[in-house]
MMTF fields as JSON, N, C-alpha, C and O atoms, coordinates in Angstrom:
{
  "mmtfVersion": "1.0.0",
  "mmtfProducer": "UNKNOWN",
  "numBonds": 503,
  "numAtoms": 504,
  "numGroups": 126,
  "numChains": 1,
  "numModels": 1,
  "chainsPerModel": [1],
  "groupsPerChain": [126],
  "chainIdList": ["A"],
  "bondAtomList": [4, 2, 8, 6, 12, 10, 16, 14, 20, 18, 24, 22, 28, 26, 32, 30, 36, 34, 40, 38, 44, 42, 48, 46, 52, 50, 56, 54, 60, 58, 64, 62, 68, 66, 72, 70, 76, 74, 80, 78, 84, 82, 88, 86, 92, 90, 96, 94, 100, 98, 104, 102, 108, 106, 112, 110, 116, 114, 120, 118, 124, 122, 128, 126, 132, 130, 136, 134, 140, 138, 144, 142, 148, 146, 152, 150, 156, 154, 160, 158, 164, 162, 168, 166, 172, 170, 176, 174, 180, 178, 184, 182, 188, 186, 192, 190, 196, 194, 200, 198, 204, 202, 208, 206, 212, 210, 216, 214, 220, 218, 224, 222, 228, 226, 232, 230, 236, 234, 240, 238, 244, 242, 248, 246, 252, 250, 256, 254, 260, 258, 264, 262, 268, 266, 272, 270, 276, 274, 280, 278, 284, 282, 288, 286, 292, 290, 296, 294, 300, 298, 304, 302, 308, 306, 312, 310, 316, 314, 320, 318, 324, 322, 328, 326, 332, 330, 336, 334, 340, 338, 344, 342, 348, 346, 352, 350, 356, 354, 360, 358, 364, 362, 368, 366, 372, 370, 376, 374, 380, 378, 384, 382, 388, 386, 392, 390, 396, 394, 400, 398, 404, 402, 408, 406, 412, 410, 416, 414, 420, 418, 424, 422, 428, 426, 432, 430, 436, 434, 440, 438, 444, 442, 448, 446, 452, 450, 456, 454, 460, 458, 464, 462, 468, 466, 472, 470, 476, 474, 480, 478, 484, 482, 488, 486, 492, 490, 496, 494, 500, 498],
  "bondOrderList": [1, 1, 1, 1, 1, 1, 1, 1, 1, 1, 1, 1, 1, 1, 1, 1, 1, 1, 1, 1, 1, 1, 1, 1, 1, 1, 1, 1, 1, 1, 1, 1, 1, 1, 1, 1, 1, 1, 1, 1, 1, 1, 1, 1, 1, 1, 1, 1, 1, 1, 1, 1, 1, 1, 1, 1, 1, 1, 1, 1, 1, 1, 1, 1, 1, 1, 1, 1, 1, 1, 1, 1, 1, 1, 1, 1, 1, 1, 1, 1, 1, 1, 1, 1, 1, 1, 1, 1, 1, 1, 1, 1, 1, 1, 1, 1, 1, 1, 1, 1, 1, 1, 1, 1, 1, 1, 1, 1, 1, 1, 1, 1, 1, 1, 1, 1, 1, 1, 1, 1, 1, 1, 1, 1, 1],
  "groupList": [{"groupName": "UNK", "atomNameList": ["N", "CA", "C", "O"], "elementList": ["N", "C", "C", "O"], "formalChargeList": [0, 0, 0, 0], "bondAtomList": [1, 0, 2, 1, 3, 2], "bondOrderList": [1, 1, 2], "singleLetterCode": "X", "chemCompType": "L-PEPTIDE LINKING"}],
  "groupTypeList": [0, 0, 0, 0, 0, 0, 0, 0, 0, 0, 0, 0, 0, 0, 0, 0, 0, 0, 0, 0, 0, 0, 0, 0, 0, 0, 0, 0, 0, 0, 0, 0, 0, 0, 0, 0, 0, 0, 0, 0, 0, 0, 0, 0, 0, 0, 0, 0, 0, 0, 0, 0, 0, 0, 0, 0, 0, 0, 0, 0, 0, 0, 0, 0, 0, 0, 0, 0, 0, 0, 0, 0, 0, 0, 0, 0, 0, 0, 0, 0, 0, 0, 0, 0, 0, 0, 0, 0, 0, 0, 0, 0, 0, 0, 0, 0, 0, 0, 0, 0, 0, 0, 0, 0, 0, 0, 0, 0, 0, 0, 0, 0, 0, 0, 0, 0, 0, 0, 0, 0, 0, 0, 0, 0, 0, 0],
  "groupIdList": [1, 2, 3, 4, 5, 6, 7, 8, 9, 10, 11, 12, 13, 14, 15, 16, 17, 18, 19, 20, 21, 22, 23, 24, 25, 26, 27, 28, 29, 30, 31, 32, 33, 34, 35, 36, 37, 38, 39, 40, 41, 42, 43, 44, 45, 46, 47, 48, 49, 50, 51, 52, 53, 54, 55, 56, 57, 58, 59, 60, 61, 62, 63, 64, 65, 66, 67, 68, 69, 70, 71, 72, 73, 74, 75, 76, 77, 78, 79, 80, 81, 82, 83, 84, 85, 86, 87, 88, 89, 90, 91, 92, 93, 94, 95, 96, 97, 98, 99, 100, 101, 102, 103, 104, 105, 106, 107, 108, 109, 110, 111, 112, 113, 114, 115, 116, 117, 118, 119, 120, 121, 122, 123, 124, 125, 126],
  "secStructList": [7, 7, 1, 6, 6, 2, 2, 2, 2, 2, 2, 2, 7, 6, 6, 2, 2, 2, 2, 2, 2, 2, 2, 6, 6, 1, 7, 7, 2, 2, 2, 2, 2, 2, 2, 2, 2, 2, 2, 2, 2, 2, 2, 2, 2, 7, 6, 6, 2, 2, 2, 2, 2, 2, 2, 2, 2, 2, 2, 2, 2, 2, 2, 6, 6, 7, 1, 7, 1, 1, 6, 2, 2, 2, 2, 2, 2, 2, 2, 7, 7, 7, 6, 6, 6, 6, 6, 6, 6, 2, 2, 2, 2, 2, 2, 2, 2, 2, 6, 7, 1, 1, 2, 2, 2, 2, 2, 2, 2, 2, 2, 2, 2, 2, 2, 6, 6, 2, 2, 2, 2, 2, 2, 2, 6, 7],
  "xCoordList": [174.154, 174.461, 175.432, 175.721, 176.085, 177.059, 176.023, 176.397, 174.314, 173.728, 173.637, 173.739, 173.408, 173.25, 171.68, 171.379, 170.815, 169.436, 169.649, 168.927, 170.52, 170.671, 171.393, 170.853, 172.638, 173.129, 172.237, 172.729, 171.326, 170.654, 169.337, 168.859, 169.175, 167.829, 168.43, 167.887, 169.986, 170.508, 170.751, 170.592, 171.26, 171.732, 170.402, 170.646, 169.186, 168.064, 167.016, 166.214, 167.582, 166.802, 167.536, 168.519, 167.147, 168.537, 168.072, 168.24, 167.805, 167.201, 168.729, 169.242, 168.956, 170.253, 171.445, 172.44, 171.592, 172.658, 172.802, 173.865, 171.483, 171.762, 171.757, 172.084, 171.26, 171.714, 172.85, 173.422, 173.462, 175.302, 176.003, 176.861, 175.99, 176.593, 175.818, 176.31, 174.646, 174.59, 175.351, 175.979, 175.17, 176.003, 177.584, 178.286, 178.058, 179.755, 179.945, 181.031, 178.369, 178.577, 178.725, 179.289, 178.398, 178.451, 180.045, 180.924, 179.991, 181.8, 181.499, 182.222, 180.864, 181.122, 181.662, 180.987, 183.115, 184.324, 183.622, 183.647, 183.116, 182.635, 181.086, 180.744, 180.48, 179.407, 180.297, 180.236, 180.903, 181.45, 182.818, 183.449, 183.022, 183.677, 182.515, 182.578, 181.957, 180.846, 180.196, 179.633, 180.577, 179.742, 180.518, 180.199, 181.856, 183.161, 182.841, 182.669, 182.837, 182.579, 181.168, 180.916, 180.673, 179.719, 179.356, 178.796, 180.147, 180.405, 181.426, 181.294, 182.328, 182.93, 182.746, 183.137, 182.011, 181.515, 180.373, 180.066, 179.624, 178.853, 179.691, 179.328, 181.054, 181.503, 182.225, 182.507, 182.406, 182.719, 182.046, 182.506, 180.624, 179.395, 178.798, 178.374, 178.807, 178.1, 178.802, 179.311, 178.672, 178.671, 177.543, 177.895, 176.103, 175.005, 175.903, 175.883, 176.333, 176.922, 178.095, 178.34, 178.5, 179.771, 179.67, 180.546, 178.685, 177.667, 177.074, 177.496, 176.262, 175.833, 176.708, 176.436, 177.716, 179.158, 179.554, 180.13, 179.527, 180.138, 178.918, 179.087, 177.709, 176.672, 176.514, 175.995, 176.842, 176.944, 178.072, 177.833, 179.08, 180.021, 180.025, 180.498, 179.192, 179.28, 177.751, 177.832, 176.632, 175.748, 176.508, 176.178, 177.222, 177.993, 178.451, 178.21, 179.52, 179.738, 179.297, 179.707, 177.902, 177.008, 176.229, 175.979, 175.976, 175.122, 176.303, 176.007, 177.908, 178.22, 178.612, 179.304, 178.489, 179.255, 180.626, 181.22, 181.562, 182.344, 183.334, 182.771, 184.808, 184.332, 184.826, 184.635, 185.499, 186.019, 184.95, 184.422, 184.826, 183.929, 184.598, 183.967, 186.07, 186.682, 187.307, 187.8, 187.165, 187.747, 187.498, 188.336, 186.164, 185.907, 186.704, 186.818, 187.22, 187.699, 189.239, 189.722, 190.004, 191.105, 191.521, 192.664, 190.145, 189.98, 189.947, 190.394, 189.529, 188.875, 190.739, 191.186, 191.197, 192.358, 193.389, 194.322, 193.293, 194.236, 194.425, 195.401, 192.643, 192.688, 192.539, 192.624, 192.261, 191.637, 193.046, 193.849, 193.606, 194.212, 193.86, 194.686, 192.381, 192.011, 192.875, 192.912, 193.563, 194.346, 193.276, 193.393, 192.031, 191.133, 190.139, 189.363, 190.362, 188.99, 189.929, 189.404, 191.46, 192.504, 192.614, 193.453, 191.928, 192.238, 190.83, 190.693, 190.103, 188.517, 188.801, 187.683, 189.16, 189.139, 190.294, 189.999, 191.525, 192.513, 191.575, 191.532, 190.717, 190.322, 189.43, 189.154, 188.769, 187.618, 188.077, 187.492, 189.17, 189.953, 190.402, 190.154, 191.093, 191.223, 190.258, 190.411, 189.318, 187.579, 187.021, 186.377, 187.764, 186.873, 187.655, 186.928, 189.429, 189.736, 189.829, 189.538, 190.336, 189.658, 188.886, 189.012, 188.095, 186.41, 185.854, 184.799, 186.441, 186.209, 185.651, 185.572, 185.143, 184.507, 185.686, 186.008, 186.273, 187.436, 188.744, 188.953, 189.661, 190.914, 191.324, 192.243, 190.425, 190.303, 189.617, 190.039, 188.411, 187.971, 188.791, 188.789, 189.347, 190.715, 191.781, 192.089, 192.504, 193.136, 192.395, 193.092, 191.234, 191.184, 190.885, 191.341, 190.275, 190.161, 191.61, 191.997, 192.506, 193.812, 193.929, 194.257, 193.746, 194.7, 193.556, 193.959, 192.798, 191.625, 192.25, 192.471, 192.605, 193.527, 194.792, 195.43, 195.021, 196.765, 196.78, 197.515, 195.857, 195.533, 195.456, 195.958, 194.668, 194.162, 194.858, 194.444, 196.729, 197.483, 197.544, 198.122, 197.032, 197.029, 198.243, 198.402, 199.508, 200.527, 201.219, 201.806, 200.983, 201.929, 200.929, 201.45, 199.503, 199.504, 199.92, 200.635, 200.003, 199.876, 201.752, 202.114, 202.702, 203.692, 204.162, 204.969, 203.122, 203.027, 202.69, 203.201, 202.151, 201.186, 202.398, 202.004, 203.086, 204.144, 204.914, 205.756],
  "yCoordList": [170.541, 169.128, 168.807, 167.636, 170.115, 169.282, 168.802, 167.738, 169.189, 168.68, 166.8, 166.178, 165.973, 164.996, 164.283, 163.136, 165.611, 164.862, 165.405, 164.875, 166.389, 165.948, 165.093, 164.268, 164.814, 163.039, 161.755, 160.657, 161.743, 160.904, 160.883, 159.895, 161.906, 161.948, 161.526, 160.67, 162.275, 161.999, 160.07, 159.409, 159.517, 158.512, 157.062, 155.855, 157.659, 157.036, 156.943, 156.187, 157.956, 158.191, 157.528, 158.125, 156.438, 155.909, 156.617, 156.087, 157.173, 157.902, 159.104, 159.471, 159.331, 160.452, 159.597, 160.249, 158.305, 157.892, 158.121, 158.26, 158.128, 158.23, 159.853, 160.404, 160.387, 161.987, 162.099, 162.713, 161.815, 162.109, 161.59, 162.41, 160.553, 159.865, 160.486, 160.047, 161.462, 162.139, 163.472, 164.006, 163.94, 165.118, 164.891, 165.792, 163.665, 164.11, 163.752, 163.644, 163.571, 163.544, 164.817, 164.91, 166.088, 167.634, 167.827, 166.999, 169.232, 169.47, 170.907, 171.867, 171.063, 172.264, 171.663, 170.935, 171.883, 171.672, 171.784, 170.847, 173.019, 172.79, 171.885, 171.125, 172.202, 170.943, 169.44, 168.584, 169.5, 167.906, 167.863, 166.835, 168.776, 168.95, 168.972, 168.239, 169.409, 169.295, 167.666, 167.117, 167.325, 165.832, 165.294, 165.005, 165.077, 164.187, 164.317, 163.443, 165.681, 166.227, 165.688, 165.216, 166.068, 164.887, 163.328, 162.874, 162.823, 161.414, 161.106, 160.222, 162.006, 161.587, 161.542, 160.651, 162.753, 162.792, 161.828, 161.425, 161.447, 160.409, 158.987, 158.3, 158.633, 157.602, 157.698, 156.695, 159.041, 158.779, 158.936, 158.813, 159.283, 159.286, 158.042, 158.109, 156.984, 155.789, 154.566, 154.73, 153.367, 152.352, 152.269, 151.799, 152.8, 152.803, 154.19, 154.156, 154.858, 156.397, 155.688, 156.021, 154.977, 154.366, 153.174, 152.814, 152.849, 151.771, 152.606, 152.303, 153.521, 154.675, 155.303, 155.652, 155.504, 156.38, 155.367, 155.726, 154.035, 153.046, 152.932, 153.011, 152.772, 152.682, 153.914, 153.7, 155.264, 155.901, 155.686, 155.755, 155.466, 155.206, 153.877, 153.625, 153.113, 151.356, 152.203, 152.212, 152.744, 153.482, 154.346, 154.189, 154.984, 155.764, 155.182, 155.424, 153.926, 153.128, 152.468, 152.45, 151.609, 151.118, 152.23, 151.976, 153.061, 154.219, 154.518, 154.622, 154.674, 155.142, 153.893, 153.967, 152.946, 151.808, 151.923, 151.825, 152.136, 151.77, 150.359, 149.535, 150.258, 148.97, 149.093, 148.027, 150.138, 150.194, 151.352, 152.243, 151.018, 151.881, 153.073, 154.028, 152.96, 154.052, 155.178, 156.202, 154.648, 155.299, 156.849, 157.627, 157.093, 158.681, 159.309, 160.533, 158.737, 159.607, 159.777, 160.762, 159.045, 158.702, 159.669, 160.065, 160.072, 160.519, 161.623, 162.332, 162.366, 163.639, 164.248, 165.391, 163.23, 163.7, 163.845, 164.629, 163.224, 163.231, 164.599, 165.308, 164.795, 166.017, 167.49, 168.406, 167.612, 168.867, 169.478, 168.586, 170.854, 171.159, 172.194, 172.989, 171.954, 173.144, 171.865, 170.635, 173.092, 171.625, 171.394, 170.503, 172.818, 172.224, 170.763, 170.018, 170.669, 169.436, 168.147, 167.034, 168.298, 167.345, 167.225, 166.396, 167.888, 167.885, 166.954, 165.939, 167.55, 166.533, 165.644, 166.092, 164.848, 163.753, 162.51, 161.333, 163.137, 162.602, 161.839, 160.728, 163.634, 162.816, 162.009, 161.235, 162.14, 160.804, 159.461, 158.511, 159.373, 158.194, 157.902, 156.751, 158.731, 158.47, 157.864, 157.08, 158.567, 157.783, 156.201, 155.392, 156.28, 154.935, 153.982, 153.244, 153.763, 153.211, 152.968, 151.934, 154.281, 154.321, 153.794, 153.238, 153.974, 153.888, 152.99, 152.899, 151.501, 150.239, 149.557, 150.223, 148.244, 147.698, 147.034, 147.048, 146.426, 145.553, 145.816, 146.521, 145.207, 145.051, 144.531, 144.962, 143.522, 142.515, 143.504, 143.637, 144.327, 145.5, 146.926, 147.658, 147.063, 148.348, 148.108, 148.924, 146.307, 145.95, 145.943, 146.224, 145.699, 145.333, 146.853, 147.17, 147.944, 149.092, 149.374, 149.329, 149.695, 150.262, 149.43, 150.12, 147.932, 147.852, 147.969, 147.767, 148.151, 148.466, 149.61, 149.615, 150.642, 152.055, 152.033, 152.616, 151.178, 150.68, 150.537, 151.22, 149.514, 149.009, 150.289, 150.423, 150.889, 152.018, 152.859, 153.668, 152.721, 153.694, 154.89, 155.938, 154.765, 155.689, 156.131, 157.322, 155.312, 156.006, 156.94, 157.946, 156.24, 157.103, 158.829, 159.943, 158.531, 160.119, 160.621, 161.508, 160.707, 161.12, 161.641, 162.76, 160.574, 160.892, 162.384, 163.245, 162.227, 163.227, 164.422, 165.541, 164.169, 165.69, 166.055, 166.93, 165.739, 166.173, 167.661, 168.219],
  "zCoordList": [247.7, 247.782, 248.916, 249.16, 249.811, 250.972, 251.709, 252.203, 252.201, 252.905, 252.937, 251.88, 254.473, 254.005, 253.58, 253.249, 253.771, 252.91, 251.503, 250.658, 251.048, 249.504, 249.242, 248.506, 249.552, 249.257, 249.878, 249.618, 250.453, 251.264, 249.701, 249.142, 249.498, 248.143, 246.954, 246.256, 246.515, 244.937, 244.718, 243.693, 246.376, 246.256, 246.761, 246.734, 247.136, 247.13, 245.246, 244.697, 245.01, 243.583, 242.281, 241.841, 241.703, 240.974, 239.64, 238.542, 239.717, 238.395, 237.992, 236.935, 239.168, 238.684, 238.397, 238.08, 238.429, 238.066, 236.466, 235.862, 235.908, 234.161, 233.757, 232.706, 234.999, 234.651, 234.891, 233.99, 235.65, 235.835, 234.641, 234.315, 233.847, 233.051, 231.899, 230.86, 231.593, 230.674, 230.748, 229.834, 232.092, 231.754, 231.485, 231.025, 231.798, 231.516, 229.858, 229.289, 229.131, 227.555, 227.23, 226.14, 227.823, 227.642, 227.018, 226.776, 226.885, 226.612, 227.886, 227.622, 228.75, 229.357, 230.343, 231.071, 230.56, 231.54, 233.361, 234.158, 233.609, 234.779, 234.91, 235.816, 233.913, 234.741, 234.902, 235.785, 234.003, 234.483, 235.533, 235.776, 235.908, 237.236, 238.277, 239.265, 238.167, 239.308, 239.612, 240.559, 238.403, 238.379, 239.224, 240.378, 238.589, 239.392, 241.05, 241.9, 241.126, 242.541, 243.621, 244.73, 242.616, 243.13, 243.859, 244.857, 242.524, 242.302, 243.671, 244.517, 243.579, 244.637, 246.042, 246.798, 246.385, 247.767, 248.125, 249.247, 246.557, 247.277, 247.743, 248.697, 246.764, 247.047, 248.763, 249.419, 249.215, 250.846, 251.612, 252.748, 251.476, 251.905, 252.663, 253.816, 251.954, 251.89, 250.912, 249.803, 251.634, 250.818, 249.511, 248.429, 249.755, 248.527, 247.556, 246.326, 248.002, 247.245, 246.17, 245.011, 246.704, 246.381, 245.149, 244.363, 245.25, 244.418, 243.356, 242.24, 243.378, 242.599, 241.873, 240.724, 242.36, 241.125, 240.507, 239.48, 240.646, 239.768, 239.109, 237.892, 239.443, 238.25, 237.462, 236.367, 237.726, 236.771, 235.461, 234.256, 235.995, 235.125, 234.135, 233.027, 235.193, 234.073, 232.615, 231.387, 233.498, 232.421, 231.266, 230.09, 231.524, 230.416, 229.542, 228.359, 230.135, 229.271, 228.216, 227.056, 229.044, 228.193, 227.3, 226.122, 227.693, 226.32, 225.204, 224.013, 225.757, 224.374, 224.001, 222.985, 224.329, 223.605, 223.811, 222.737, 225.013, 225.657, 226.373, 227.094, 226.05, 226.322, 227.682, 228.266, 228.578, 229.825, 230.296, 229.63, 231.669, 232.706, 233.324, 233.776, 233.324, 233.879, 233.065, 233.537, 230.995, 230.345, 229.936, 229.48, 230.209, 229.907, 231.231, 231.172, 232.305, 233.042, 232.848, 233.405, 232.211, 231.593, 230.569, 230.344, 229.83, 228.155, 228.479, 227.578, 229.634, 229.903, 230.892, 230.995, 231.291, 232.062, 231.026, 231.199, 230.089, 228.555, 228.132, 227.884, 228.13, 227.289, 227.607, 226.79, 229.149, 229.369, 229.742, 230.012, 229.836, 230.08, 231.57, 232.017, 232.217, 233.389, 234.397, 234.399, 235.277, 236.375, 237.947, 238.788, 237.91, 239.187, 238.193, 238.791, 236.949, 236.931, 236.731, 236.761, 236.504, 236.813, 237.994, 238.347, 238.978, 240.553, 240.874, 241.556, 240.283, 240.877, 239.621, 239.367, 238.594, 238.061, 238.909, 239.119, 239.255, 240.138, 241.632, 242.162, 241.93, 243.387, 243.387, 244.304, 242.11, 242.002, 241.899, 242.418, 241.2, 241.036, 242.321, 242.681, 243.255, 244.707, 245.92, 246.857, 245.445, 245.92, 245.742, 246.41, 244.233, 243.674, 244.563, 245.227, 244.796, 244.953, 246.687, 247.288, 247.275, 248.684, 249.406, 250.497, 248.789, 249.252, 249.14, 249.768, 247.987, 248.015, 249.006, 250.038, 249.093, 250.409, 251.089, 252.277, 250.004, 250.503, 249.977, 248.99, 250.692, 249.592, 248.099, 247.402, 247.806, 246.541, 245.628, 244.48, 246.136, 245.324, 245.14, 244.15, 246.137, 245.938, 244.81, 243.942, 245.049, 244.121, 242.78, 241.806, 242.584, 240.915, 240.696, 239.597, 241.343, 240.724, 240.4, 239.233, 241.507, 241.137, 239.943, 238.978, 239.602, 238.576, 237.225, 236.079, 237.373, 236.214, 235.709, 234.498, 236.416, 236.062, 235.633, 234.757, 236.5, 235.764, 234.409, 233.696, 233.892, 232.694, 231.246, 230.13, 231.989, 231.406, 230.873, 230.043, 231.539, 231.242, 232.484, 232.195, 233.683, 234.294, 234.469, 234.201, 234.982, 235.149, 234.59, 234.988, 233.223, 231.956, 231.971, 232.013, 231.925, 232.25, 233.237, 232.77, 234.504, 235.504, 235.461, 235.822, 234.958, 234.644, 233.926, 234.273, 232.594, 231.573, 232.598, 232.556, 233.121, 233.592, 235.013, 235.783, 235.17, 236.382, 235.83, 236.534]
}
């Protein structure tokens, strides 16, 4: 997947957006590090890549009956204690907000996370 005709295929095919947001229902720690990893390189990839990791995540939501889009990544930083998939959940969060189109979209992600409690973990975890 560093190639860019496999991000050029994963992020043309919207079909993997509901495979990504099934696999981070798994409990095996590295496939869903791999996902994040994923997710993220497509979000610096491309503006469509970037569009695609947020539709995976709004899909997750909606299948488990979720009421926030960013909370399994919140839930998963709560609880895991491996610090490389706290390293790719951190940098995905770094992506989402990065990688925004605009500023008005950077701001409401950061504060969508804010909301979420991000600080207070990130505090915890120092």
């Amino acid at each position: 997947m560093t190639t860019h005709t496999g991000l050029d295929y994963i992020i043309e095919n919207k079909e993997f957006t509901d495979k990504f947001a099934t696999a981070l229902d798994k409990s095996n720690v590295a496939s869903k590090k791999q996902v994040f990893e994923l997710l993220s390189a497509m979000c610096v990839y491309s503006n469509q890549g970037y569009a695609r990791a947020l539709e995976a995540l709004e899909h997750y939501k909606t299948t488990k009956k979720l009421r926030y889009r960013f909370g399994v990544i919140l839930d998963e930083l709560n609880k895991e204690e491996s610090i490389s998939y706290r390293a790719a959940l951190l940098g995905f969060i770094n992506c989402l907000i990065i990688y925004s189109k605009d500023i008005e979209d950077r701001v409401r992600i950061r504060n969508e996370f804010i909301g979420l409690k991000l600080l207070e973990v990130l505090n915890r975890l120092r």
